[in-house]
C-alpha positions in Angstrom: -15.9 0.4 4.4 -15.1 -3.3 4.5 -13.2 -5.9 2.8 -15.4 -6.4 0.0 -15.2 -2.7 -0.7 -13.1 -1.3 -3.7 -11.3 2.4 -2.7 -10.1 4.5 -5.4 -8.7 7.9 -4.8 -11.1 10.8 -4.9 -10.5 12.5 -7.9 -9.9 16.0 -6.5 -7.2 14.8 -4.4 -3.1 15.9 -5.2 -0.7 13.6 -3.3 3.0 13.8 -3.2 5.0 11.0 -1.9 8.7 11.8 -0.1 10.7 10.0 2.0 7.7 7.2 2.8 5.3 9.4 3.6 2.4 10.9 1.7 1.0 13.9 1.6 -2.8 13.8 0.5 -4.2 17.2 -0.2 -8.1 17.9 -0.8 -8.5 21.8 -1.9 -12.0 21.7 -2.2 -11.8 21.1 1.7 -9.3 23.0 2.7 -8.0 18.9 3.9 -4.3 18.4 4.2 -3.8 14.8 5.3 0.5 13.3 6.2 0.6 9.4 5.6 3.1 7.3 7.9 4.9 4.8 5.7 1.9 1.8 6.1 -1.1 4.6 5.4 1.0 5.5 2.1 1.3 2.1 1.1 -2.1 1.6 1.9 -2.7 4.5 -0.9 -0.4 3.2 -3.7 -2.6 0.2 -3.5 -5.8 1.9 -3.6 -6.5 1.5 -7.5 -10.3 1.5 -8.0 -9.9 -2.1 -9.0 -8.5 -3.8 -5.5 -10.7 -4.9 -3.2 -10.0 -3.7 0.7 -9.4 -7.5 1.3 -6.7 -7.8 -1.7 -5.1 -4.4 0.1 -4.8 -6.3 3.3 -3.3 -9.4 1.6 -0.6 -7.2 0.1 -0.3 -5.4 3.3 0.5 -8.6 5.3 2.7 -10.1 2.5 5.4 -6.5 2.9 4.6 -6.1 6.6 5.1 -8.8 9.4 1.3 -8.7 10.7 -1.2 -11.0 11.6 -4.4 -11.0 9.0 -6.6 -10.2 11.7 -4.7 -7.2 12.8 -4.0 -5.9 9.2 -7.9 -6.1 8.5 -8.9 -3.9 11.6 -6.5 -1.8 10.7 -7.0 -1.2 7.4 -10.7 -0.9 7.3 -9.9 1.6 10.4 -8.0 3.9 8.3 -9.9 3.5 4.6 -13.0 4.4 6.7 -11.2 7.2 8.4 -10.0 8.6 4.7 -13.6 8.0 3.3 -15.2 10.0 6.1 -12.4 12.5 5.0 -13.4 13.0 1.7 -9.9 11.5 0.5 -11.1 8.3 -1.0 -14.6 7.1 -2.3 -15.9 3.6 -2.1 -18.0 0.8 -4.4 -19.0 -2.6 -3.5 -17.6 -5.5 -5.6 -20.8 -5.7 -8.0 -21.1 -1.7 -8.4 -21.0 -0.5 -12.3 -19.4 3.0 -11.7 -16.1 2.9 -10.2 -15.8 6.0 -7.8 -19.1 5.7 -6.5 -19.0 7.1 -2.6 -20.5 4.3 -0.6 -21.5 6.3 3.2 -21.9 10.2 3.6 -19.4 12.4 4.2 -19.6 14.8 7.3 
């Protein structure tokens, strides 16, 4: 995952959001995943169409947090929910939207 990469939610995933937190849930995995407030804006933004750098744009815009820091951060966690099986990944000039970019574990 990097900034030029464009998340989208994997398509077998149920989330629920309450009280600022999400709750990502990935039967085929038997994955239950709880999102602090940050991770679950992080995964409103995640649209298929974003690009990781347009997420961290909108992350420092809400959030009082140096680009550099948001960047690391945010990579951090998309690559932690892609290793998950909880999002997939496309580079910018990909056709199909949805398209895992790494392997899962």
């Amino acid at each position: 995952m990097n900034l030029t990469s464009i998340p989208a939610h994997h398509a077998d995933v149920a989330s629920a959001i309450a009280d600022d937190e999400a709750v990502l849930i990935l039967p085929s995995k038997g994955r239950v995943q709880v999102l602090n407030a940050v991770g679950t804006r992080v995964w409103q933004l995640i649209d298929a169409r974003r690009s990781v750098a347009e997420i961290v744009d909108q992350i420092c815009r809400e959030y009082e947090v140096e680009p550099e820091q948001a960047a690391r951060d945010t990579t951090g966690f998309l690559a932690d929910l892609l290793a998950k099986g909880l999002v997939t990944a496309r580079s910018r000039g990909d056709a199909g939207a949805g398209t895992t970019a790494g392997a899962e574990p």
